[in-house]
C-alpha positions in Angstrom: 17.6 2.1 -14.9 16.2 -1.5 -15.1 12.6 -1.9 -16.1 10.6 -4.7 -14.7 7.2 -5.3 -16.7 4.5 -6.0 -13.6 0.4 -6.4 -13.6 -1.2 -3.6 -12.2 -4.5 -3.0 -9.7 -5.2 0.4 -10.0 -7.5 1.0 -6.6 -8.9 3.6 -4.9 -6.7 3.3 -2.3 -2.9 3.3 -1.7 -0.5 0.7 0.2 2.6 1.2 1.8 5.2 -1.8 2.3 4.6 -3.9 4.8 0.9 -2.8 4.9 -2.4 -5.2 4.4 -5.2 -4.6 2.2 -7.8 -7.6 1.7 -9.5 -6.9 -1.7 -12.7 -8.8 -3.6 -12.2 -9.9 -6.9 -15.1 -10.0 -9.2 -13.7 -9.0 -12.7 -12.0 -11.9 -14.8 -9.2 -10.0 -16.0 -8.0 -9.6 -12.1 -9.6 -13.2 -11.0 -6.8 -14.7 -14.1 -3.9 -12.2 -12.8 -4.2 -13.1 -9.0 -4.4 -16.9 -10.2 -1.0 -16.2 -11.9 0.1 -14.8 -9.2 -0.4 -17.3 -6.7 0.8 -19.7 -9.2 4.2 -18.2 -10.2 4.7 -16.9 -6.7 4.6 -13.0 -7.8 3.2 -10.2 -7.2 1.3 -7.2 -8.8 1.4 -3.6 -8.7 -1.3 -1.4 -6.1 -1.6 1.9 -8.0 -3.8 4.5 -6.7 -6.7 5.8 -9.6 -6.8 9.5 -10.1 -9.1 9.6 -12.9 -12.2 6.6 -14.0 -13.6 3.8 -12.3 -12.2 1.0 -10.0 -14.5 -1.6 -12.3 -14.0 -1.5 -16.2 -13.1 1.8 -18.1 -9.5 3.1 -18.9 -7.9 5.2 -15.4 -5.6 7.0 -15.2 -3.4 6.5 -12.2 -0.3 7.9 -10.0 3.1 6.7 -11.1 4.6 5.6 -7.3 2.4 2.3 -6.1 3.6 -0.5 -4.2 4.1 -4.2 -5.0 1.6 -6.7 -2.9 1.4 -10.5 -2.8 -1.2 -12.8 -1.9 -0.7 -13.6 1.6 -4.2 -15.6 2.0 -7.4 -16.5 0.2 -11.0 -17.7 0.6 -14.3 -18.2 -1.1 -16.9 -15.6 0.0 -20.5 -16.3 0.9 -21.0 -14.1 -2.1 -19.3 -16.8 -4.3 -16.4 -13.9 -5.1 -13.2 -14.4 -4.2 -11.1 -12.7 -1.1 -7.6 -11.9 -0.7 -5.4 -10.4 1.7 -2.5 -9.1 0.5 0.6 -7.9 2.1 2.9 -4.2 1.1 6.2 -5.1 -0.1 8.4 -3.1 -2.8 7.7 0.3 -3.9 7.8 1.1 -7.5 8.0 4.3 -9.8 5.9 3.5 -13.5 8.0 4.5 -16.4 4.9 3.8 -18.7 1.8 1.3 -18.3 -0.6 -0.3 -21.4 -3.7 -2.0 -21.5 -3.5 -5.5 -22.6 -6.2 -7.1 -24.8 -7.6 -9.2 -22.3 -8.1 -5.4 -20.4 -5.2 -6.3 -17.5 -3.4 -3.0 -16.9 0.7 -3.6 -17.0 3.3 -1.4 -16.2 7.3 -1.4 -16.8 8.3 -0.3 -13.2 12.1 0.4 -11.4 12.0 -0.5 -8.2 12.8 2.5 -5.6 15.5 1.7 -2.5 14.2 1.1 0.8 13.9 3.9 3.4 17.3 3.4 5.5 16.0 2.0 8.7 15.6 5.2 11.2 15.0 5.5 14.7 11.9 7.9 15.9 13.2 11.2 16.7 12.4 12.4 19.9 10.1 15.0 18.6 8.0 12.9 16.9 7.9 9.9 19.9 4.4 11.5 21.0 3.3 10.2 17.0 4.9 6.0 18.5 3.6 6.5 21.7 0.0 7.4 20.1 0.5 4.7 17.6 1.5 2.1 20.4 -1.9 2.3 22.3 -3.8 2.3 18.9 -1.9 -0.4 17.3 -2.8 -3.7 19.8 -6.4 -2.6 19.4 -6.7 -2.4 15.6 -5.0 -5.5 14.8 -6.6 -7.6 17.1 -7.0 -11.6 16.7 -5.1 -10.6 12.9 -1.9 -12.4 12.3 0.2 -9.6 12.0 4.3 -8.6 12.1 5.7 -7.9 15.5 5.3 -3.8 15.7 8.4 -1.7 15.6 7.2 1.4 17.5 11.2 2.8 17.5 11.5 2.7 13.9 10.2 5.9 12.1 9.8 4.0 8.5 7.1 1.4 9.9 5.5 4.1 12.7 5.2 6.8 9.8 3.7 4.0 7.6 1.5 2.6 9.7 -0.2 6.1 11.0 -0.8 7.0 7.2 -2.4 3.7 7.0 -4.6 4.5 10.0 -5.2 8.1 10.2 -8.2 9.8 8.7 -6.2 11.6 5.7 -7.2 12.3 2.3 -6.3 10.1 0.0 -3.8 12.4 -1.7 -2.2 13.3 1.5 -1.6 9.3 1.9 0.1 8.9 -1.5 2.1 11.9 -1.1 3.7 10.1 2.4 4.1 6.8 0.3 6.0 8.7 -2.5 8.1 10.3 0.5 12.0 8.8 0.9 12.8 10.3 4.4 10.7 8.6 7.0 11.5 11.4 9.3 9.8 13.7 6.8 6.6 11.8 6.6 6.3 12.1 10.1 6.8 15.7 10.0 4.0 15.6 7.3 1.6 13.3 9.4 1.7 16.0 12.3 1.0 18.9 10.1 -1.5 17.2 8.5 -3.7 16.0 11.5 -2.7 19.0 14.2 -3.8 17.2 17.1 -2.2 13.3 16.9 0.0 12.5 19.7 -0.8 15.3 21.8 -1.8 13.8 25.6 
């Protein structure tokens, strides 16, 4: 097992690969690391909190979180800076530390891709749903071309979308079998894709 040492945003939220998430930065510690960042053309780790605050304090976090880069940036009218950042790896923690200067860092192994699957035919009701939702959520946003036939981005994308608890939505990105996330995603929200 190869370890790779990473900087770490623990968030109340979770991201999958390929998925966006546009954060504010207003604490030094994570103005410096996203400066870095950009600078040496890496990334940092998106780790979901389980215990303490976003802001400040010692958290305690899950151990599967995905790697995100800067994708675009912009002063806000509120003088903070805004990011968009953009899913990429995902990542298992084999331990994490506080540094002095109060950055989270973690020595992470990078887990294999999902193989690429095609959308079974009893979960194409879950594509076609995401199909009519998709256009109209990412509208006038510079986004990938959608691959509604492939069950890794359709089972991503709907646990990025659908109204799930947050658990439920790190317990799909932990998930290796795309097939089995979709699976999930139907139990978990009874009605989605029924016409």
């Amino acid at each position: 097992m190869s370890l790779v040492t990473i900087p770490l945003f623990p968030l109340r939220a979770v991201l999958f690969p390929e998925g966006v998430l546009k954060l504010r930065i207003f604490e030094t510690r994570y103005v410096d690391m996203i400066g870095r960042c950009m600078r040496e053309d890496t990334g940092f780790g998106v780790v979901l909190i389980l215990e303490g605050p976003e802001a400040g304090d010692p958290v305690t976090t899950v151990e599967v979180g995905t790697l995100a880069r800067v994708t675009d940036f912009e002063r806000l009218s509120d003088g903070l800076l805004g990011i968009t950042t953009r899913g990429q790896q995902r990542f298992r923690m084999a331990n994490a530390r506080r540094q002095p200067d109060g950055l989270n860092v973690g020595e992470v192994e990078w887990l294999a891709d999902d193989a690429v699957t095609q959308v079974p035919r009893e979960h194409q009701d879950l594509s076609d749903a995401l199909r009519e939702l998709w256009p109209r959520l990412t509208e006038g946003r510079d986004t990938e071309p959608p691959r509604y036939d492939e069950a890794l981005w359709v089972a991503s994308r709907l646990a990025e979308i659908l109204p799930l608890d947050i658990l439920d939505r790190q317990q799909c990105l932990e998930m290796d079998d795309p097939v089995a996330r979709l699976k999930l995603l139907r139990e978990l929200i009874p009605g989605i894709g029924a016409q």
